[in-house]
N, C-alpha and C positions, 0 to 999 in steps of 0.2 A: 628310196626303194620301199621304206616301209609303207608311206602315204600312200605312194601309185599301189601298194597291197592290198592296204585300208579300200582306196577306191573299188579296186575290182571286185573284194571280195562283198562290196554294199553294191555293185551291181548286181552280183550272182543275184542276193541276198532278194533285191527289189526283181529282178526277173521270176526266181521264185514265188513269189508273194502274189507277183500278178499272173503268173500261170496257174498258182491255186486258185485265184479268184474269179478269174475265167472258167477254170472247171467246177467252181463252186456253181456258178451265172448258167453254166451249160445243163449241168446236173437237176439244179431247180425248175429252166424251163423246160426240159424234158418230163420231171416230175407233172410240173401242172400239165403239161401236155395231153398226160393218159391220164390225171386224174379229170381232165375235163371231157377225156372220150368215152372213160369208164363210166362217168356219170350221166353221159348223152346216153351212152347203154341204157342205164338202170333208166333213164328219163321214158327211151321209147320203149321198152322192153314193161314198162306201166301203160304208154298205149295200145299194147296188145290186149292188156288183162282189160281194158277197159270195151275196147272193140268185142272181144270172146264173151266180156260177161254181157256187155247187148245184145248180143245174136244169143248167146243162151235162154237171155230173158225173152225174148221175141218168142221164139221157138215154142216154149216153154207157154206161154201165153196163149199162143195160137191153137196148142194140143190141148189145152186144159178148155178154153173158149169151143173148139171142136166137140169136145167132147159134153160139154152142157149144152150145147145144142141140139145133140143126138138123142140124150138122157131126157130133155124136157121137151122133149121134138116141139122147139121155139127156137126163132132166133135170138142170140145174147147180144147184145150189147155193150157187154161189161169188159171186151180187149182193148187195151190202151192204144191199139194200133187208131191213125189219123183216118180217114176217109180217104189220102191220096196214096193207101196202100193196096192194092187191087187183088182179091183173095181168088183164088181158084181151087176150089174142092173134086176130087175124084173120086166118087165114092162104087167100090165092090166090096164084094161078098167077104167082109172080115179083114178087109185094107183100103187104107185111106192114103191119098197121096196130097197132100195140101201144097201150094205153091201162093208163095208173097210176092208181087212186083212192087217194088218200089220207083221206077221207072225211070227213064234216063235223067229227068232234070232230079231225080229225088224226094225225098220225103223226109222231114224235120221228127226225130226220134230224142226226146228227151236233150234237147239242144243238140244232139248231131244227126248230119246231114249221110241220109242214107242211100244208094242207088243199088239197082240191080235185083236178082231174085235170090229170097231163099226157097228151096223145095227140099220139105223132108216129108217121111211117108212110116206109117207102121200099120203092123199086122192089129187089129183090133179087136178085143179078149175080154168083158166087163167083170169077166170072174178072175182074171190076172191078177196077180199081184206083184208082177212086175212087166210094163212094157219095155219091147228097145225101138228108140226112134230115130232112123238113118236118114241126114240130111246131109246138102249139096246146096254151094254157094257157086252163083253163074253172076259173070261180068259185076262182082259186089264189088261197091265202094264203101268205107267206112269214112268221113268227112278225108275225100279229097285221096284216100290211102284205099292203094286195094288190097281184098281180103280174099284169098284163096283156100277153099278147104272142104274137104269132105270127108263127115265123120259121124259118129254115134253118139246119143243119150241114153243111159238105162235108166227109167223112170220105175221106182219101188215106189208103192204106193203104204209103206209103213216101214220105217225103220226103228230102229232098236228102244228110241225115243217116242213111235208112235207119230214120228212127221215125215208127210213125204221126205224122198229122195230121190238126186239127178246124181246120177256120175256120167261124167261127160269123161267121153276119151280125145284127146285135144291132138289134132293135126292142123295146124295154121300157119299161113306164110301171108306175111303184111309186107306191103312195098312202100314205100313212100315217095312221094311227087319228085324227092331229090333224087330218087337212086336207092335211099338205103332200103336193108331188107334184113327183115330176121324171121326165122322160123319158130313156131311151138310143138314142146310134141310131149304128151304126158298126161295125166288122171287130175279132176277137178271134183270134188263131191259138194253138192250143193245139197243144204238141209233146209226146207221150207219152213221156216223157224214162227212164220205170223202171217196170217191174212187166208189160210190155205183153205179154208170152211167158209168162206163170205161170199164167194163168188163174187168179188170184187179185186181186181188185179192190182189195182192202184195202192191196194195196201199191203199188200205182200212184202214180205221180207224175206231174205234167204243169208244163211251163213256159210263159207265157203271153206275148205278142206284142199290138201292136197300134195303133189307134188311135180314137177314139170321142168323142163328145159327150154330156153331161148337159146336158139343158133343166131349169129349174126352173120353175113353175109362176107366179113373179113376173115370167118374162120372162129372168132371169141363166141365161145357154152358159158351161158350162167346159167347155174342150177339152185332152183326155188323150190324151198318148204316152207308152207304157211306153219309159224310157229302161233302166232291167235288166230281166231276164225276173222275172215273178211267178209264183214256186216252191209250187204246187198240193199237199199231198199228202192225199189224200183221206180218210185218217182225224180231219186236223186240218180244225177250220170254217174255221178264216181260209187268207189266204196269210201263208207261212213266212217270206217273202222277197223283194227285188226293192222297184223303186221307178218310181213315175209322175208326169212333168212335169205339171204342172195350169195352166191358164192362163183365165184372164178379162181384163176390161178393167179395168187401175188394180189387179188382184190379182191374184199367182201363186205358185209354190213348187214343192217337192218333196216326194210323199208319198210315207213310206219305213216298208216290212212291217217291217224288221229284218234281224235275222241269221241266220234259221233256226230260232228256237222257236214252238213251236206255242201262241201268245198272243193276246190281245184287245189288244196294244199296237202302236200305231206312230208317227211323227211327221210331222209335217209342217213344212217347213224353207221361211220364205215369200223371196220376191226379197231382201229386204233384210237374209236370214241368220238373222231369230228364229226360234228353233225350239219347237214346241206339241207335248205330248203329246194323243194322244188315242187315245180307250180307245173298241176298236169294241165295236160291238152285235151 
């Protein structure tokens, strides 16, 4: 009687052992599960930032090219846009309406592949000291992902520093080829930090500010504040530089451009210190 005790109670014993260890097995792949959804997040939720700051930079380009053409009634030269972007000007009495076609097969924008129109328009004022520029994105692809949006720039033309400034009010919804989708919606202040006096676009740099929200399409808000400024320099796709708190519920971190090279890498540093490379798109 005692052995057949012994026995049963080394079977409880081993049933136990293996039921914990199966919910240990269940526990972790559940873990990775969201930890690799939460990070497909943070992954595309960087190619928004990177889509918004093109179209900024475009935009921003285009007014600025517009407008020295007016001022030295000459045309400039000096817009980084290609030849296969097709410009259309509307010019009345104190408003300008400018329209980009980038056209269906596209146009190659600092290695991505751009389709469709932006048209943005402002009231124009040379004694202003701040313009607002309200644009509109028709049938836009941003490489292969469409971009939905129509929203404002307030261009100050001296801030506290004596450099221009853009505050973008950000409304954007990106789709992606598979289905997914997340929306933006929040304030971007962009500081024209170099280049701004050259009349030369290619050298500009801007530093970026801010605060905003990513909706995703399952229902998951990460909420982003740039704790360093995101160092823009517009011949490079990405940012160079600068890092942004990310915050969800039960998940957060620190996404960080780097040091200043013009790269597809950066990391993401979650609450609990692991640190993810991840390589943008």
């Amino acid at each position: 009687m005692k052995k057949r005790h012994v026995f049963k109670k080394s079977i409880l014993m081993l049933s136990v052992l293996a039921f914990a260890f199966v919910s240990c097995s269940e526990d972790e792949s559940v873990e990775a599960d969201t930890q690799t959804r939460d990070m497909t997040e943070v992954r595309l939720a960087s190619e928004v930032d990177i889509a918004g700051a093109t179209i900024s930079d475009i935009i921003i380009d285009s007014y600025e090219n517009q407008e020295r053409n007016e001022l030295n009634r000459t045309t400039s030269d000096q817009s980084y846009l290609p030849d296969c972007v097709t410009v259309t000007v509307v010019l009345e009495q104190g408003f300008r309406e400018i329209t980009l076609d980038f056209g269906s097969e596209g146009c190659i924008i600092n290695g991505h592949l751009l389709k469709g129109q932006i048209i943005f328009s402002y009231t124009r004022d040379i004694e202003a000291q701040e313009i607002l520029i309200s644009y509109n994105l028709v049938d836009f692809y941003f490489d292969a992902k469409q971009v939905i949006g129509s929203r404002t720039i307030l261009r100050q033309f001296s801030n506290e520093n004596g450099n221009p400034q853009f505050t973008h009010s950000l409304d954007l919804t990106i789709i992606w080829p598979n289905g997914a989708q997340a929306s933006r919606e929040g304030l971007k202040i962009r500081e024209w930090v170099e280049g701004f006096d050259s009349g030369v676009f290619s050298d500009n740099v801007f530093e970026m500010s801010g605060n905003w929200t990513t909706t995703f399409v399952n229902g998951n808000t990460h909420s982003y504040e740039v704790l360093t400024p995101l160092r823009k320099e517009v011949v490079c796709s990405y940012f160079v530089s600068g890092s942004v708190d990310v915050q969800r519920t039960n998940f957060g971190g620190t996404f960080d451009y780097g040091d200043g090279e013009c790269d597809n890498q950066a990391t993401f540093t979650t609450n609990n210190g692991n640190v993810i490379d991840i390589v943008l798109n």
